[in-house]
N, C-alpha and C positions, 0 to 999 in steps of 0.2 A: 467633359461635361460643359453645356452651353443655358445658359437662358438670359432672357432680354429683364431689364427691366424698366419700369414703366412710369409716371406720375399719376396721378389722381386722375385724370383728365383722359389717361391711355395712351397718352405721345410716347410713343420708343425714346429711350434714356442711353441705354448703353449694351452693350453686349459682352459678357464676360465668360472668358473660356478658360477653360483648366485643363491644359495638358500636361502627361509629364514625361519624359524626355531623359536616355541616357546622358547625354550630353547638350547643353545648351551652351555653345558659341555666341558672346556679345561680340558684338560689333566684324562688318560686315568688309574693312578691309584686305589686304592680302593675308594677314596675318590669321580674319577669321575663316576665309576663302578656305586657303588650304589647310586650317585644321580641323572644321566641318567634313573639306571633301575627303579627308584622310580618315580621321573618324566614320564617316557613314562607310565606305568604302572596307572598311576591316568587319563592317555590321553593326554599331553601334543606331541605332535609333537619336537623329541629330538632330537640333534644332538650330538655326542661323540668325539670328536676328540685326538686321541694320537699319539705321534709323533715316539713310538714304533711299531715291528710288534705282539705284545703282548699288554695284559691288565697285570694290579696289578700290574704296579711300582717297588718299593721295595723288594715287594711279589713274584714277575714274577719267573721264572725259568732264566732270565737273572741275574738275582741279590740276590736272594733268601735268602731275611731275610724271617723268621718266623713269623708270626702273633703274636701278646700279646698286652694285655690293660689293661684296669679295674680290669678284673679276676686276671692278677696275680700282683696283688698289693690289692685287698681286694676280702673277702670271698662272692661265690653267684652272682659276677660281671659281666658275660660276657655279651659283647655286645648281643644285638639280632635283630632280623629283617632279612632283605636282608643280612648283613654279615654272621650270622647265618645261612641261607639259603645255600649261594654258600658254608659256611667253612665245614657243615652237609653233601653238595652233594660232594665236593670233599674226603672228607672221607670214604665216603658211597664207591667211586667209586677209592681210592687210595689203593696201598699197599706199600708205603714207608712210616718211617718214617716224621713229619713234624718241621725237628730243622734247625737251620743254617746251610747252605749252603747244605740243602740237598730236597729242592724243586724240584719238577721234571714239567714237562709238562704238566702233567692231570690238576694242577689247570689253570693254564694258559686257557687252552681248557673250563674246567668247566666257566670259567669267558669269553670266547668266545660264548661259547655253550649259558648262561645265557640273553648274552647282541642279539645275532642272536634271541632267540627266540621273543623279543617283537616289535609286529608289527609297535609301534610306536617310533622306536629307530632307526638311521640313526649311521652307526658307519665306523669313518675315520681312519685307520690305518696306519701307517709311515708317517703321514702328521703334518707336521712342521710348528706351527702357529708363522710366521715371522713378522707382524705388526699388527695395528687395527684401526679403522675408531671410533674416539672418539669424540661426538660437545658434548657440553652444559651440561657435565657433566652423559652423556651416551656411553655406547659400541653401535654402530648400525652393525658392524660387524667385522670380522679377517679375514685378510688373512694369508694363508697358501700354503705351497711346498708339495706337494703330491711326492718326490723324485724318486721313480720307474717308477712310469705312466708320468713323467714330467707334470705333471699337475699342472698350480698356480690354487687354489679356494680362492672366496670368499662366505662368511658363513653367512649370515647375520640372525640376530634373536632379539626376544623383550628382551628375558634377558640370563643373562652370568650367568654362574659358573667358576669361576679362582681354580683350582684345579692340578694347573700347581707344586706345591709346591714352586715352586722361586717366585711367584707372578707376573707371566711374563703379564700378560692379564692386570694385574693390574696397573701397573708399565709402561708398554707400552701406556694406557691408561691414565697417570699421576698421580695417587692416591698416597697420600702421605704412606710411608711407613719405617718402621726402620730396621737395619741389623747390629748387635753388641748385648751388652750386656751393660743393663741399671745398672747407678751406683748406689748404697745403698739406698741414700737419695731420690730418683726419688718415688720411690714408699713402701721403706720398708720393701724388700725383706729380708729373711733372709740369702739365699744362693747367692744376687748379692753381686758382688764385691764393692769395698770399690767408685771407680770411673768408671764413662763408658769408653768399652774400643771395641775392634772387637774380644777378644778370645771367639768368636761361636764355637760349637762343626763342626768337621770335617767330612767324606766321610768316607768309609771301600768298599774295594772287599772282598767277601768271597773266599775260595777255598776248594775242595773237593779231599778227599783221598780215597784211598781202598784197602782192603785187595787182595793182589795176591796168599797167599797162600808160598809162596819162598820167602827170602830176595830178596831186588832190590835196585839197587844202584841210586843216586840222585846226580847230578853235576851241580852246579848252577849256570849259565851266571854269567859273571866277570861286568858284572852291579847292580849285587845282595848286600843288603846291609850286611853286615858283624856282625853275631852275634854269638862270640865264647860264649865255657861253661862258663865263668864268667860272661856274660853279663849283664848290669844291668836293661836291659828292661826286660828281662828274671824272671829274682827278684823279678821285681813291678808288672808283670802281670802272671794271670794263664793261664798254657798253657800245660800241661800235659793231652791231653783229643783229642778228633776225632778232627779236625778242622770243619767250620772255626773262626776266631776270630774276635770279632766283635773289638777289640781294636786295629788292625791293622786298622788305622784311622789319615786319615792326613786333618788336617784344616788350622788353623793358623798357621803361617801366610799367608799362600796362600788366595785368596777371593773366597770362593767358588763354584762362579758362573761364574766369568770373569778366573779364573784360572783351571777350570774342567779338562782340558787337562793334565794339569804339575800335577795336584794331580793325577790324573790315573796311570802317568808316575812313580808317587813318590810311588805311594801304590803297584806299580808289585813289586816298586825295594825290597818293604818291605817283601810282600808275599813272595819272592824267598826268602828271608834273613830268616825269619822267617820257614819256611819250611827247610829248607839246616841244620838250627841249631836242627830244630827236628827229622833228619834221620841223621846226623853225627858228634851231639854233644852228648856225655855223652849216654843212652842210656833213650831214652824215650816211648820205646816200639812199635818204628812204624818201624822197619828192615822190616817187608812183606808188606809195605804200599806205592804204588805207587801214584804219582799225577792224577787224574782225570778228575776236572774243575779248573777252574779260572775264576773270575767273570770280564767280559771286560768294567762292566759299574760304575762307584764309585754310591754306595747307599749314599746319601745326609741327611742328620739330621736334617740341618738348613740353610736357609741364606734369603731373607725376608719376612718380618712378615707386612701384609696390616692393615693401621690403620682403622679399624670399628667406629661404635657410643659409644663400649667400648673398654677396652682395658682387657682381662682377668688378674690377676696376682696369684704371687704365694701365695698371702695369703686367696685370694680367698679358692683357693683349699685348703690348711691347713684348715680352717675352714670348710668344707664340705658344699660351700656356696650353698643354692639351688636357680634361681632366679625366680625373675616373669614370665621371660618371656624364662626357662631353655625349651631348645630341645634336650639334650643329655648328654650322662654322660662321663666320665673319672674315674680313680685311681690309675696311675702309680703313683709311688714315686718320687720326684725332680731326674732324673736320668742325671745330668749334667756334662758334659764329660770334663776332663783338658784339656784347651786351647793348642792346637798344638799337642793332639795324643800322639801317638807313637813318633814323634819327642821331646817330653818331655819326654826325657829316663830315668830320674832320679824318677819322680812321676809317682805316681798311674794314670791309667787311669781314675777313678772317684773316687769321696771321700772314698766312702765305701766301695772300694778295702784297702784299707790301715787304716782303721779304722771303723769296724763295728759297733760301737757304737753310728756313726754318721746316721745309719736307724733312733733312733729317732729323729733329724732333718727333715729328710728328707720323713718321712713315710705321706701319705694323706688318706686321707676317701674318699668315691665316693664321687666326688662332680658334680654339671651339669655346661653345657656349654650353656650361651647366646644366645640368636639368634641376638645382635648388637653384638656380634663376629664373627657373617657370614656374612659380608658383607662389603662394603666399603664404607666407610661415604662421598668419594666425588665421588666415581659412582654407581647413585642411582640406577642402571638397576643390578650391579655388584655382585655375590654372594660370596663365599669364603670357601674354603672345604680343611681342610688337614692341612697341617704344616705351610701355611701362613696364618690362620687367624691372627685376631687381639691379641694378648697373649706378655706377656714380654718375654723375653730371658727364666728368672726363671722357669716361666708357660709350655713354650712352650719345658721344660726337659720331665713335667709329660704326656704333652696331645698331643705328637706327635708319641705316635702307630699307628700303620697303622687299628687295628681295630676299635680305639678310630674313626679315619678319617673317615673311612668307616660310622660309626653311623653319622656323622657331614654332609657326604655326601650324607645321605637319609633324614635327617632333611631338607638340602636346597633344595633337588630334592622335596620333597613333601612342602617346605613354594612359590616354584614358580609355584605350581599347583595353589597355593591358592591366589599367585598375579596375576593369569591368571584369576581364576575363579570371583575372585574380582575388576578385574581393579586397583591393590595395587602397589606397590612399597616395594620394601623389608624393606625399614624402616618405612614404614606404617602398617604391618602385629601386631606389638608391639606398643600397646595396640588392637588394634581394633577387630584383628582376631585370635592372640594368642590361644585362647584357642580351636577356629574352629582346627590350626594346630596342637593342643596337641592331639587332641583326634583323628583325624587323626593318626597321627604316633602311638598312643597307638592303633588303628586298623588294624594297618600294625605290631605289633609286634615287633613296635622300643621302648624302654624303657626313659622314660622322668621320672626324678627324680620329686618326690613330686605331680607327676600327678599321678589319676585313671579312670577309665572307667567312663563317667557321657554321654555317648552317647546317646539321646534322641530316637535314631532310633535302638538301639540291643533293641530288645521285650527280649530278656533274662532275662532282669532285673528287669523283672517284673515276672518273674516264681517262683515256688517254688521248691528248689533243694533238692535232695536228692540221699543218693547213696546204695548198697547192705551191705557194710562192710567200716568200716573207719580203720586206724592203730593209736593205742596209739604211742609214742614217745619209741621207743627202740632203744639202742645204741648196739653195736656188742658187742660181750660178751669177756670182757677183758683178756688180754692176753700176750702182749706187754709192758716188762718193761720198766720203764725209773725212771731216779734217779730223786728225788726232790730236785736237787742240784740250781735251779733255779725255782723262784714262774711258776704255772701251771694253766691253770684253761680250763671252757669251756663253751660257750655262748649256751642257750635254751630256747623255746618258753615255756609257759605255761602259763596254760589253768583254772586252780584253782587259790581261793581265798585264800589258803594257801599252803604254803608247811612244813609240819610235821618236813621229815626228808632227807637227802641227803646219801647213799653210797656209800663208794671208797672201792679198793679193793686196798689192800697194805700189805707189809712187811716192817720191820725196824731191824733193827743191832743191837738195845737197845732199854730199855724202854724209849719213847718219847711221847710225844703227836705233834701233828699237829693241826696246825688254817685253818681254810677254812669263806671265808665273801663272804657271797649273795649281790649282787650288782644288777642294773637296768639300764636299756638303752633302745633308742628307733630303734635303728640301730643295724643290724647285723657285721656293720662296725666303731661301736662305743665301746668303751672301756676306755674312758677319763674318768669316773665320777668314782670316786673311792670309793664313800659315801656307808658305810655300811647300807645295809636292816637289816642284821642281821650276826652276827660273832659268832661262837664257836670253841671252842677248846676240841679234842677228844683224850683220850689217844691211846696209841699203845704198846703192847707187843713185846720185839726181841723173835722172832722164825719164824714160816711159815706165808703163805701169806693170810690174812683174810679180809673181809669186817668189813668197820671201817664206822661206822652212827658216822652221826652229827644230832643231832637232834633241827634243827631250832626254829621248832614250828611260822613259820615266816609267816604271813599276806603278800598279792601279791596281785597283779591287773591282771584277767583275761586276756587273747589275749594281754598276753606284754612280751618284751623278759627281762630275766635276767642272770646273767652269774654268775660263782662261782670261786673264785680264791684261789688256795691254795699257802700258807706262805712258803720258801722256807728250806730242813729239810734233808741234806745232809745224814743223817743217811736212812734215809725213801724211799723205793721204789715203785710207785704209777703205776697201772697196767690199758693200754687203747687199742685200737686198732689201727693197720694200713691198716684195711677197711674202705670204705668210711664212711664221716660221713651225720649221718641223716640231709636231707634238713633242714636249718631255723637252724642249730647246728653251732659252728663255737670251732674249737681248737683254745687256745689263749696260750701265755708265755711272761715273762717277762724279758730278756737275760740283759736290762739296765733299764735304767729308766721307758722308758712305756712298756704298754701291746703290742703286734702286734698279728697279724692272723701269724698263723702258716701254710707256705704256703706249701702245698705238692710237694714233687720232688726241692724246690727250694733252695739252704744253700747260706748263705751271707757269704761266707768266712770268716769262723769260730765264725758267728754269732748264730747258733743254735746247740747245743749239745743235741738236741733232735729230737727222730727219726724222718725220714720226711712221712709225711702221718702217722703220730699219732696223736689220741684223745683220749681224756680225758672218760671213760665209766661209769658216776655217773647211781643208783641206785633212784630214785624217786618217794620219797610217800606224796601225793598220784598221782598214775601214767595221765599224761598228754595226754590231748586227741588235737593237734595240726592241724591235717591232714582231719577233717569233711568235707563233701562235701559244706557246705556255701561258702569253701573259693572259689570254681568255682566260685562266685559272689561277690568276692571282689575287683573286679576293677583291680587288680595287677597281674602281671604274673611272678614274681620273689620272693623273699626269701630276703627281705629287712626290714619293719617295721614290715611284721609276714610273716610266712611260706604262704599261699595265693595257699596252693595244697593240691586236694584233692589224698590223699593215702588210697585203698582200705586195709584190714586188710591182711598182707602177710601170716597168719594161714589159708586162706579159698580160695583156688583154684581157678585162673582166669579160666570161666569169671568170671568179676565184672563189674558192672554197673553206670551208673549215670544218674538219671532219671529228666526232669525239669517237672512241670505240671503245667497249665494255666489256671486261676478263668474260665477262655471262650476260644473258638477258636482261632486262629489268624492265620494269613493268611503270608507264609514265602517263601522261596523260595534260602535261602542262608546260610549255616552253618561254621562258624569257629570254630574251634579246638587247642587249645594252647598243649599238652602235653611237659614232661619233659624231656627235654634231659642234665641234671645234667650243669646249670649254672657253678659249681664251680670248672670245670674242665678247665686248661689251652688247645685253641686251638692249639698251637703250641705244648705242650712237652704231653699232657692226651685224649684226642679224639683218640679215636679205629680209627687203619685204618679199612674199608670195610664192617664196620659194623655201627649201630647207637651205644651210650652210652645206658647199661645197663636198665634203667630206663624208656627207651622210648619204647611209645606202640608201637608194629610189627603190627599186627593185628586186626582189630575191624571193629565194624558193627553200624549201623546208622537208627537207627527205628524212625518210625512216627505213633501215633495214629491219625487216622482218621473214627470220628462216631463209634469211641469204636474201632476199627480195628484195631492192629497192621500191617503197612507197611513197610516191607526192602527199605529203601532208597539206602544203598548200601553198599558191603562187601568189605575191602579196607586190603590188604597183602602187605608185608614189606615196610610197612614205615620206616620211616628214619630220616624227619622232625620233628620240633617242631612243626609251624604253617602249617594246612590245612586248607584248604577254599574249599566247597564243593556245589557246584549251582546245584539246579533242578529244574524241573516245578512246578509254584507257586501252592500251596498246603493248605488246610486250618488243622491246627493241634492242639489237644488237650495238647495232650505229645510229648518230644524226646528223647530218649534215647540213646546212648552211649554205647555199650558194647565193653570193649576191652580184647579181643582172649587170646594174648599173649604180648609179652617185649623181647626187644633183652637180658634178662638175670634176669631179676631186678621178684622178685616173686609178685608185687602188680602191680593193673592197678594206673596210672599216670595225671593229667588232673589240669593244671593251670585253664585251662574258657575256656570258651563257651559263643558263640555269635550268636544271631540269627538275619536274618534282611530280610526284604519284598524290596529287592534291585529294582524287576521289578517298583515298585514304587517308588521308591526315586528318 
């Protein structure tokens, strides 16, 4: 319902609208992005509101932080689903680089384009949710300033998502909620401070530089903070690299939601200061580099946190806790920034700028995120997506990427399909429907820790799979030194009941021998268990470079992962590659006390003396067969408790195939498609522009037997995606087949699962 009203006089006043809405999504980040698109998309009636004239928040081309999560904190991690989706099309469809502060507009559009297409998504732009209508422990609606149009609306709907990041919907609403940093004793944390205090991490503008080609001069407003060549913030932070920086960051003491303005004011003054000292202090290689952007809006970290049914913490995650009732994953590292920034000129921006040693501290395993951490324990209509959930200070270092959010915000777009469909309440879904919304989200190609496919309705899993050619376990044929000046090792699946013997290719400076110990885990992000399978020690000759066996003779448990670490032997040079490493493989080192994944492209200042995007190239007999077409039907679509893909043999020319066959007929009408688009790649610094990841099928074709018949279902050229979903008219079929053409690069065909379902009937 709409009507204007009016003054005495007849002058138009305002325009007030009353719609009402299964779902109303605040706030227009990644977090509201993908739980809108996830919501409309199962049929809820959605409404989106952002108070920007852009989607992606932090991500926007207004503010242009970079994507990261899980992947770059452990190996095989990335998010997937709907973030997956838009991060694969804006790639497919960009040609700039995707780092700090160099985001451009395509995504922006891609995340416009994404949310226009779905018919049942209502999306509010520049509209500014200013109060909300709260009884009995419910949202029944918000209003909002539509600023341009002068339009007040009111929004009304059965259930909220607060994805505001401040927790404004919440907060507005009454919901109890905390803003600070909880003391030692509260929970146990090993990273909170001794007593609670308010040093929250702070804001950051980015800013953007570029080469002109000719030196250009740089004069910086006499409001600019002053940072001559001695400076001592200079010291504590690195800063010899393209801008921008993410530790020009002002919090504390300011409040970071009541003081937004004066932090704005305080981070230009900085960005000038900071910029002036690196075009006319000392010479730091940027004389051709003129200023380009500045980001007018502070990107926010932290400021409140809604209290749910729990409360996440940080030891949760140290322990790679999975729970009952887990709907999403995480694996950043405690990343907690010193209270007051940049204004704390004397210290490191985070711990592990000034002592890299404290990674092990701080380092995490995937761990999952709760569903009573979506929502808000005193409004029960209320859901919660992004940086305000429920989480302590501690917690809320590791789980506040913006992809991690994004995954958080397809969990709650798809658990209020399921309060719709059920008459529930969000904190009634846990126990009752839990597993209804697992297996959901694991059909939408969102990844839930410790879940598998057990969907009673994919007929696939009931077929018998099979493929043309599988690939044994080959590693890139060595080639890349690195000293053994620190223990090395490398995590692999296999497939035998024993392993004989192990090969390294190596040189040494004198005669030595070297120890290498087989180890076992159940994670590809696991490395704690140190307990020898079996240990040898093999000598080494000083002269040229040779393969050096260790000969095990060691008993293994088929389809289990085990890793091998070698003892550290400064004389000894150990020879691996800086090609990618094979799925389900993970490089590991040990720089302190524990092991860590060895993250490609990434250095913790002067944490790793070993090359980046190197692994380990062991030799294995007898050779490992990982890659069988079974794993299409293993419930999993990631590289987590086993590799879970199938890889055609890269010796024998696509096509390759994968075939399912059926005791009997069955009667289908709808196909899903997982392919691999290399998990283990960071979306912000390793995703091709304009292309998909090497790995992923370009081309394939979609056969049906029917009454012996082979039928073309259909020819499908330059994909891009990981998940397709493919509907035609219901059809009765023996077999299906798979053929994939080609690979944006990668010589094997590629294929997590396959799903088949009689959707007309369901």
């Amino acid at each position: 319902m709409e009507h204007t009203r009016s003054d005495s006089q007849g002058r138009h006043i305002q325009t007030e609208s009353s719609e009402r809405f299964d779902l109303v999504v605040c706030g227009g980040g990644l977090a509201g992005v993908c739980a809108a698109i996830s919501a409309s998309r199962l049929g809820l009636n959605t409404a989106l509101i952002q108070d920007r004239p852009v989607l992606g928040g932090n991500s926007s081309s207004e503010i242009r932080v970079s994507l990261a999560g899980a992947a770059n904190g452990n190996p095989w991690a990335r998010e997937t689903g709907i973030i997956e989706e838009l991060t694969l099309t804006e790639r497919y469809n960009n040609f700039t680089a995707r780092r700090e502060s160099q985001i451009n507009d395509v995504w922006d559009l891609v995340l416009y384009d994404a949310c226009r297409r779905e018919e049942n998504l209502t999306l509010y732009l520049d509209t500014s949710i200013r109060r909300v209508k709260a009884e009995k422990g419910r949202v029944s609606s918000v209003f909002a300033s539509q600023l341009a149009s002068e339009r007040e609306l009111e929004i009304k709907g059965d259930l909220f998502v607060d994805a505001t990041g401040d927790g404004t919907i919440a907060f507005l609403a009454g919901a109890e909620y905390r803003i600070g940093r909880e003391g030692k004793d509260e929970f146990g944390e090993m990273w909170a401070p001794d007593k609670p205090d308010m040093g929250i991490m702070g804001s950051t503008i980015y800013f953007a530089v570029k080469d002109v080609g000719k030196p250009v001069h740089f004069n910086p407003p006499p409001w600019a903070e002053k940072y001559p060549a001695d400076s001592v913030v200079m010291k504590t932070r690195f800063h010899h690299r393209i801008p921008g920086h993410w530790w020009i960051e002002v919090g504390f003491p300011f409040h970071t939601i009541h003081d937004n303005e004066k932090i704005r004011a305080e981070l230009m003054r900085h960005v000038m200061g900071v910029w002036d000292h690196l075009k006319n202090q000392d010479d730091h290689g940027f004389a051709n580099y003129a200023l380009d952007w500045i980001g007018k809006i502070p990107g926010k970290r932290e400021s409140r946190r809604i209290i749910g049914d729990y409360i996440l913490t940080g030891n949760d995650m140290m322990h790679g806790r999975i729970f009952p009732d887990a709907v999403a994953h995480s694996g950043w590292y405690f990343d907690l920034h010193t209270p007051g920034g940049i204004l704390a000129q004397s210290e490191f921006p985070e711990p592990t700028y000034g002592d890299a040693s404290l990674v092990d501290l701080c380092d995490v395993p995937v761990y999952s995120i709760p569903l009573r951490s979506l929502y808000s324990k005193d409004i029960e209509n209320l859901f919660l997506a992004g940086r305000d959930i429920s989480v302590t200070h501690v917690a809320l270092g590791s789980i506040r990427l913006m992809s991690t959010c994004a995954a958080m915000g397809q969990a709650v777009g798809t658990c209020a399909w399921i309060c719709n469909r059920y008459g529930l309440l969000p904190g009634q879904v846990q126990p009752e429907k839990i597993d209804v919304l697992k297996q959901q989200l694991l059909k939408d190609d969102h990844y839930v820790p410790g879940a598998r496919n057990e969907d009673m309705a994919d007929l696939a899993r009931h077929a018998k799979i099979s493929a043309t050619s599988s690939a044994p376990l080959l590693f890139p044929e060595p080639a890349a030194p690195q000293k053994l000046d620190i223990p090395l090792g490398v995590l692999f699946p296999v497939t035998s009941d024993r392993l004989e013997c192990i090969g390294i290719l190596m040189e040494s400076s004198k005669d030595t021998e070297v120890t290498l110990h087989l180890r076992s885990t159940t994670r590809t992000c696991d490395f704690v268990d140190e307990s020898d399978v079996a240990r040898v020690s093999s000598p080494i000759k000083a002269g040229a470079k040779t393969w050096v066996d260790f000969k095990l003779s060691a008993k293994t448990k088929p389809t289990s992962l085990y890793w091998i670490a070698l003892d550290a032997n400064p004389d000894v040079v150990v020879f691996g590659s800086g090609q990618s490493a094979p799925t389900g493989t993970v490089s590991i080192h040990k720089p302190f006390k524990k092991w860590h994944y060895l993250k490609p492209g990434i250095t913790w200042h002067n944490l790793e003396p070993v090359h980046q995007q190197w692994i380990l190239c062991p030799r294995l007999e007898p050779a490992q067969y990982p890659y069988e077409a079974e794993n299409i039907l293993s419930g999993v679509t990631r590289a987590d408790y086993w590799t879970n893909l199938w890889i055609s043999h890269p010796g024998q020319a696509l096509p390759q195939s994968a075939l399912m066959e059926f005791e009997s007929a069955i009667s289908c009408d709808t196909i899903y498609v997982t392919f691999d688009t290399n998990l283990g790649l960071f979306p912000n610094l390793h995703l091709p522009n304009w292309r998909a990841p090497d790995e992923t099928a370009r081309d394939y074709r979609i056969w049906a037997q029917i009454n012996g018949a082979w039928k073309e279902l259909g020819l499908f050229r330059d994909n891009f995606l990981r998940r397709r979903v493919h509907q035609f008219k219901r059809i009765k079929v023996e077999k299906i087949k798979i053929d994939v053409l080609s690979t944006w690069g990668d010589p094997s065909a590629r294929i997590f699962e396959i799903r088949l379902y009689d959707e007309s009937s369901m």
